[in-house]
C-alpha positions as CSV (number, residue, x, y, z in Angstrom):
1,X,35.2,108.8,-5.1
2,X,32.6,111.0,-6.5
3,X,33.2,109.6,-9.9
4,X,31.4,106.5,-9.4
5,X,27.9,108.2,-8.4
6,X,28.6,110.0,-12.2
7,X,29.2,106.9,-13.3
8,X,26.2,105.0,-12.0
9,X,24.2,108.1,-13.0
10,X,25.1,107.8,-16.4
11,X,24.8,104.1,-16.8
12,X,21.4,104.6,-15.6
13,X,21.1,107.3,-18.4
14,X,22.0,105.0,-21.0
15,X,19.9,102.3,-19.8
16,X,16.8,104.3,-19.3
17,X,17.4,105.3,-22.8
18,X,17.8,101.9,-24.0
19,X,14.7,100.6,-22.6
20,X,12.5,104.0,-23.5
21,X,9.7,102.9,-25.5
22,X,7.6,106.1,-26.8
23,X,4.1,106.1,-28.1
24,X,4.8,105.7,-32.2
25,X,2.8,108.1,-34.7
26,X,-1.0,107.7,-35.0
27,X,-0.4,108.4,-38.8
28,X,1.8,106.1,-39.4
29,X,-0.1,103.4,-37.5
30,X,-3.1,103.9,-39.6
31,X,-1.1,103.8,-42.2
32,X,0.4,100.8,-41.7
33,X,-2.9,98.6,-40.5
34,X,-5.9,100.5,-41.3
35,X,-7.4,99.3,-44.8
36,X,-9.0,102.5,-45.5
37,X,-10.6,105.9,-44.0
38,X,-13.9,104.3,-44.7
39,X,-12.5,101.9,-41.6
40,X,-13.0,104.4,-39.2
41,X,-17.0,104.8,-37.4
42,X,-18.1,107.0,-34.9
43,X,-19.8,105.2,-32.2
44,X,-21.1,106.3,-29.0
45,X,-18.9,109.1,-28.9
46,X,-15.6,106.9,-30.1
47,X,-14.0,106.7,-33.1
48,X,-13.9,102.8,-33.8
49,X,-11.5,101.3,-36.2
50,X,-14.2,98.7,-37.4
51,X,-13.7,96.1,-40.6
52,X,-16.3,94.2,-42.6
53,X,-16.1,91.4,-45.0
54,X,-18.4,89.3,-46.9
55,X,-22.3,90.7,-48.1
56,X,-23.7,93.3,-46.2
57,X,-27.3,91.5,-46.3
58,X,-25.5,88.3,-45.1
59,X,-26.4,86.9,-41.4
60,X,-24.1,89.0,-39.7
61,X,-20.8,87.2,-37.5
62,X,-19.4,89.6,-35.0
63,X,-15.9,89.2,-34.0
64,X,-14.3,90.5,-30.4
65,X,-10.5,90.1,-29.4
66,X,-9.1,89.2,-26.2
67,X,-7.1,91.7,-24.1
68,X,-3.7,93.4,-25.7
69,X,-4.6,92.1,-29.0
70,X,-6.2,93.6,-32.4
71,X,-8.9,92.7,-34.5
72,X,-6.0,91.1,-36.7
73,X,-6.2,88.2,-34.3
74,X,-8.9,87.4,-36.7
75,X,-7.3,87.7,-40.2
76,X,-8.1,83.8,-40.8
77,X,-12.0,83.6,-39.6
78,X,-12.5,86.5,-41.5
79,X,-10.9,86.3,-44.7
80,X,-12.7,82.4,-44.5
81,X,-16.1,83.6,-43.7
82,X,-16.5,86.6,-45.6
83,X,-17.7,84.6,-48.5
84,X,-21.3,83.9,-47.0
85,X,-21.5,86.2,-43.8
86,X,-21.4,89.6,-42.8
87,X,-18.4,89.0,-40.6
88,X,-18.3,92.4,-38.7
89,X,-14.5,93.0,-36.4
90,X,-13.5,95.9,-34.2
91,X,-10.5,97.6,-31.9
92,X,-12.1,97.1,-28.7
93,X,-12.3,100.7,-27.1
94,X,-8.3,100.9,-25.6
95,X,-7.1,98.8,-28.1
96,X,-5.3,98.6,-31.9
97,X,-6.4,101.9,-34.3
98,X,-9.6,102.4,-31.9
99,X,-7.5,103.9,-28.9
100,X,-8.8,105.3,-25.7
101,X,-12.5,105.6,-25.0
102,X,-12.8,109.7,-24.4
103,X,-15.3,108.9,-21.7
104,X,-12.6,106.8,-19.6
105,X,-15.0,104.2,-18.8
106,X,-14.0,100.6,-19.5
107,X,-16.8,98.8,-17.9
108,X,-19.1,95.9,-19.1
109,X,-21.4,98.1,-19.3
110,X,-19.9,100.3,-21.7
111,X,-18.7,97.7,-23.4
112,X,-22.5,96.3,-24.0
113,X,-23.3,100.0,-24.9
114,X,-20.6,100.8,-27.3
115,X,-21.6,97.1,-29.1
116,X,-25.1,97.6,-29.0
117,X,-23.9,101.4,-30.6
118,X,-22.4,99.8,-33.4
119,X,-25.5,97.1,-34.5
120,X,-27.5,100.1,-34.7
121,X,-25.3,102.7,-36.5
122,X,-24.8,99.2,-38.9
123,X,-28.3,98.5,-39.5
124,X,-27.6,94.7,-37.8
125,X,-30.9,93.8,-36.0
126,X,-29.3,90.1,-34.8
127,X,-26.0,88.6,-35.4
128,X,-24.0,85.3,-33.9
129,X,-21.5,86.9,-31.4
130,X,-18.0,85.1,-31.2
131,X,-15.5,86.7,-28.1
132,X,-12.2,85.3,-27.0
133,X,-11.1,85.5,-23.4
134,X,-12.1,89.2,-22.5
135,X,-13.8,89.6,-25.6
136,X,-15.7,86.0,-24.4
137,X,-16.8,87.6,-21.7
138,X,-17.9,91.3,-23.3
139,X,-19.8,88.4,-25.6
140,X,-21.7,86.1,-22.9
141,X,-22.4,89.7,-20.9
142,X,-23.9,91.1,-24.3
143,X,-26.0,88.0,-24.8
144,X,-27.3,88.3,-21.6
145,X,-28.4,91.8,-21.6
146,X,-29.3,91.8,-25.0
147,X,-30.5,88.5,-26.0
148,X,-32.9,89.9,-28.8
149,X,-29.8,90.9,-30.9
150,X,-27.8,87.6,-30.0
151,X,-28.8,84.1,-32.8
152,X,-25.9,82.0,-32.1
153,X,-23.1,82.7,-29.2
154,X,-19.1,81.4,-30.0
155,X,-17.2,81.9,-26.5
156,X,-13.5,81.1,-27.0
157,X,-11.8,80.4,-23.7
158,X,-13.9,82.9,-22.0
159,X,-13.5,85.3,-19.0
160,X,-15.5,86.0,-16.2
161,X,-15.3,83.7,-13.4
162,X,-13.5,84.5,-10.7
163,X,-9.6,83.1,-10.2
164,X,-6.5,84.4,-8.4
165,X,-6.4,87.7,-7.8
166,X,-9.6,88.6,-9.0
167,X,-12.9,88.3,-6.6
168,X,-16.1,89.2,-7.4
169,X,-17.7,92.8,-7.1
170,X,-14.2,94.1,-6.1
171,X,-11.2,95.7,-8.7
172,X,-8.6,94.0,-9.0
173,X,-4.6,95.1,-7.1
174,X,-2.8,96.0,-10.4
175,X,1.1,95.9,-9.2
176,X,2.5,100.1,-9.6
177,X,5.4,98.5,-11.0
178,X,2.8,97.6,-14.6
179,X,2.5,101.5,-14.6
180,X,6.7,101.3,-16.2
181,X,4.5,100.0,-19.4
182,X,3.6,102.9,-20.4
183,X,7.4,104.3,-20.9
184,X,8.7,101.2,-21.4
185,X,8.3,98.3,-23.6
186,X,10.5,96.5,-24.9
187,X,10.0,93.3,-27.6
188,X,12.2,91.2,-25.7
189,X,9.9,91.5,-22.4
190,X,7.0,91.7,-25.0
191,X,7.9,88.5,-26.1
192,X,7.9,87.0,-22.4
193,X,3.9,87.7,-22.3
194,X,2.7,86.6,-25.6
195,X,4.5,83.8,-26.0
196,X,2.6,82.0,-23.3
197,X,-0.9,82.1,-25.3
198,X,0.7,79.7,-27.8
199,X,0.8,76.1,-27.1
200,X,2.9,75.6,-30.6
201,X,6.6,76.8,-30.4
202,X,7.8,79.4,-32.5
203,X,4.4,80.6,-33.5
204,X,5.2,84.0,-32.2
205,X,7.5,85.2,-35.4
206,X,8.5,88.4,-36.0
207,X,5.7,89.8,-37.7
208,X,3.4,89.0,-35.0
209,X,5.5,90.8,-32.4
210,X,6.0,93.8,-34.5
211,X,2.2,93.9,-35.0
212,X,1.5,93.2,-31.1
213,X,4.3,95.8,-30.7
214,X,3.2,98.6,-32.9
215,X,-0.3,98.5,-31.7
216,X,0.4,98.9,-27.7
217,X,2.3,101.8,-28.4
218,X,-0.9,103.3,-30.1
219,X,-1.0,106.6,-28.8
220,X,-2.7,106.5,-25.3
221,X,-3.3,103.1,-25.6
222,X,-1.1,101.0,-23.0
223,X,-2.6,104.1,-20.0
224,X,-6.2,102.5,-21.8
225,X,-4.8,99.2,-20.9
226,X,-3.6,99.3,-17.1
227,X,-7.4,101.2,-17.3
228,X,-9.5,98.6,-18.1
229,X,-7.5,96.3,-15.5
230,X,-8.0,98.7,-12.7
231,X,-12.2,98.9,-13.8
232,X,-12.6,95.7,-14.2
233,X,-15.4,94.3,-11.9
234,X,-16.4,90.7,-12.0
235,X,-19.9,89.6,-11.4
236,X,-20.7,86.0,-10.4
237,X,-21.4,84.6,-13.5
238,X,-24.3,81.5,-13.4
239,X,-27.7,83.7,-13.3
240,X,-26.9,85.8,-15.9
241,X,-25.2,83.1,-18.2
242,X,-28.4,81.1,-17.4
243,X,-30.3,84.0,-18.9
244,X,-28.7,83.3,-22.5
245,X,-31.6,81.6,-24.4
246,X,-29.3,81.3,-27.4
247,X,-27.2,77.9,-28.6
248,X,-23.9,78.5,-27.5
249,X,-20.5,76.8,-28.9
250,X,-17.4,76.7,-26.2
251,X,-13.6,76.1,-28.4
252,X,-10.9,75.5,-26.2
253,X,-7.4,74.5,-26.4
254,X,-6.6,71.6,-24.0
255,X,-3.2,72.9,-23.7
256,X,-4.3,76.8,-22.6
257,X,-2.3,78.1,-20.0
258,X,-3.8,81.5,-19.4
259,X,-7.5,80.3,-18.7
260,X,-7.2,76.5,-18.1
261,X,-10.1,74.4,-20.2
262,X,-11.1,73.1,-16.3
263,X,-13.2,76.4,-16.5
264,X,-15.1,75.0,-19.2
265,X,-17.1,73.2,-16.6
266,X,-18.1,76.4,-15.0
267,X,-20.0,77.3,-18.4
268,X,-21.3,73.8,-19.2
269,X,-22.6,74.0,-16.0
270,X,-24.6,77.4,-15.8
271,X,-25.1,77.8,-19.9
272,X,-28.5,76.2,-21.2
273,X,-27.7,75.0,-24.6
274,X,-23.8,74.9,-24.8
275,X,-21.5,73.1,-26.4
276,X,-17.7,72.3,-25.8
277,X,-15.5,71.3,-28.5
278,X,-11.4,71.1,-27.2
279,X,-8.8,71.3,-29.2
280,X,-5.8,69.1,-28.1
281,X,-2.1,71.0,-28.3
282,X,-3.9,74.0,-29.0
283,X,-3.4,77.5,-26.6
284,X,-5.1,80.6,-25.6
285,X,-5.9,81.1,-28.9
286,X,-7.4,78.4,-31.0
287,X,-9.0,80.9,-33.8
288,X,-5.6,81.9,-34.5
289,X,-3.3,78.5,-34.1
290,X,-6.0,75.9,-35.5
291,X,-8.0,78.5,-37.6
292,X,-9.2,75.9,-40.3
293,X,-10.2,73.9,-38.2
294,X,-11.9,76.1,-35.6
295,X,-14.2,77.3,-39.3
296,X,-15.0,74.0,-39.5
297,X,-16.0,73.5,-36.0
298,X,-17.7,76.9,-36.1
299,X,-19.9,76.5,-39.4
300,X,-21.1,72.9,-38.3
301,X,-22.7,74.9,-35.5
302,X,-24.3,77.7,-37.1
303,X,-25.3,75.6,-40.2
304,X,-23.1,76.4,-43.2
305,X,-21.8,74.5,-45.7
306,X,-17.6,74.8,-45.9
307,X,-16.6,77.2,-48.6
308,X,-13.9,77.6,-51.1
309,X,-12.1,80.0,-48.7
310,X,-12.3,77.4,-45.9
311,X,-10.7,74.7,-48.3
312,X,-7.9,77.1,-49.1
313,X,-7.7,77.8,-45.4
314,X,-7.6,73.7,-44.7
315,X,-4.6,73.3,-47.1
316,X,-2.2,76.4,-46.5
317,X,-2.6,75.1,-42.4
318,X,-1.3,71.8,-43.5
């Protein structure tokens, strides 16, 4: 009988080996998605992996990615925009090539800081501000603590009101058993959470996965993660969104299952001078399914006439 405990011990064994998913080199990373060394800033005491397209005297488009993702999410928008803007894209701190934030702190307020850092060490005095989900709300908090350096505000299915398991002024109960993501990851499961954020089906290919894939096993970077969960701290919303003197553009995808467009109404609501433009069969992530046609929808508001980038765009999404 005391073969099968050796047994189960050593399925267990093989299965925890199976399923290990280390951190992967932070060489071979940069290697594989940084552009160049130059791609690296230090800013407020981290080491951003920052890239900029188009003129550097160009009004200036800033770009910030939802939560888990890269500031690949906005390949499209960029490579569209950087003939006429400044379009300015960055690893959130705990994210991507950027990694943890040495300081630990993953607060809005550091968030506004570490921004506000880069502008600065950039020379940018104002710049439209574009943020999707988390990085909508980093946007909207930014704007409203900082409307002098906000012209034009893009919120892309936003966070920041309060739903399930989040209430305001309180952290939110992040399960013990999330705390296995930082041993183990594997793409199958992977492929379970990103999937959802696309309304079109098969839109998560390979490459995509590898990319999400590589870049959560950053070193230190899933710990960053399960950080900013724990630290993050809603504030109800409406008095500081009506602070934002700024026109602001809402793009969401009627078909969004992680932040239903019913929370639209929340921002039409509090927001002075917004916008809403939905996007029917269109996800969490409308920049990167319908990209030509979220440039369209985002130079009509901020006045610019369609390039020859945006008609190559228009075409290849055909």
């Amino acid at each position: 009988m005391k073969v099968l405990p050796v047994i189960a011990l050593a399925v267990t064994l093989a299965l925890a080996g199976w399923l290990w998913t280390p951190d992967l080199d932070r060489a071979t990373l940069e290697a594989r998605y940084a552009r160049s060394p130059a791609d690296f800033i230090e800013v407020a005491g981290i080491r951003l992996h920052v890239r900029r397209e188009g003129p550097a005297d160009a009004p200036a488009v800033v770009l910030l990615h939802g939560f888990g993702a890269s500031l690949q999410s906005y390949d499209a928008w960029a490579a569209a925009l950087g003939a006429d803007y400044h379009v300015i894209r960055y690893d959130l701190p705990g994210a991507g090539l950027t990694g943890p934030d040495p300081s630990g702190d993953y607060s809005d307020a550091r968030s506004i800081e570490v921004l506000t850092a880069l502008l600065d060490a950039l020379g940018i005095e104002r710049a439209i501000v574009a943020g999707h989900s988390i990085g909508g709300r980093m946007a909207w908090r930014f704007a409203a603590a900082r409307p002098d350096r906000v012209s034009r505000l893009v919120l892309i299915a936003p966070d920041g009101f309060a739903s399930p398991g989040f209430e305001y002024g309180k952290a939110p109960a992040v399960p013990a058993a999330l705390n296995l993501m930082r041993h183990v990851l594997p793409k199958t499961l992977l492929r379970m959470n990103v999937e959802p954020g696309y309304a079109q089906p098969g839109f998560v290919d390979a490459a995509l996965l590898a990319r999400y894939h590589d870049l959560l096993r950053a070193p230190g970077v899933r710990q960053a993660l399960l950080d900013r969960m724990r630290q993050t701290v809603l504030v109800e919303p409406r008095a500081l969104l009506a602070q934002i003197p700024v026109p602001t553009l809402l793009l969401w995808g009627e078909a969004d299952r992680l932040i239903p467009i019913a929370n639209a109404q929340d921002y039409l609501a509090a927001l002075p001078q917004a916008k809403l433009v939905s996007l029917p069969g269109i996800g969490h992530l409308p920049h990167e399914e319908a990209p030509a046609a979220t440039v369209a929808l985002l130079r009509e508001f901020i006045g610019s006439p369609a390039s020859p980038a945006d008609t190559a765009l228009a075409q290849k999404s055909k």
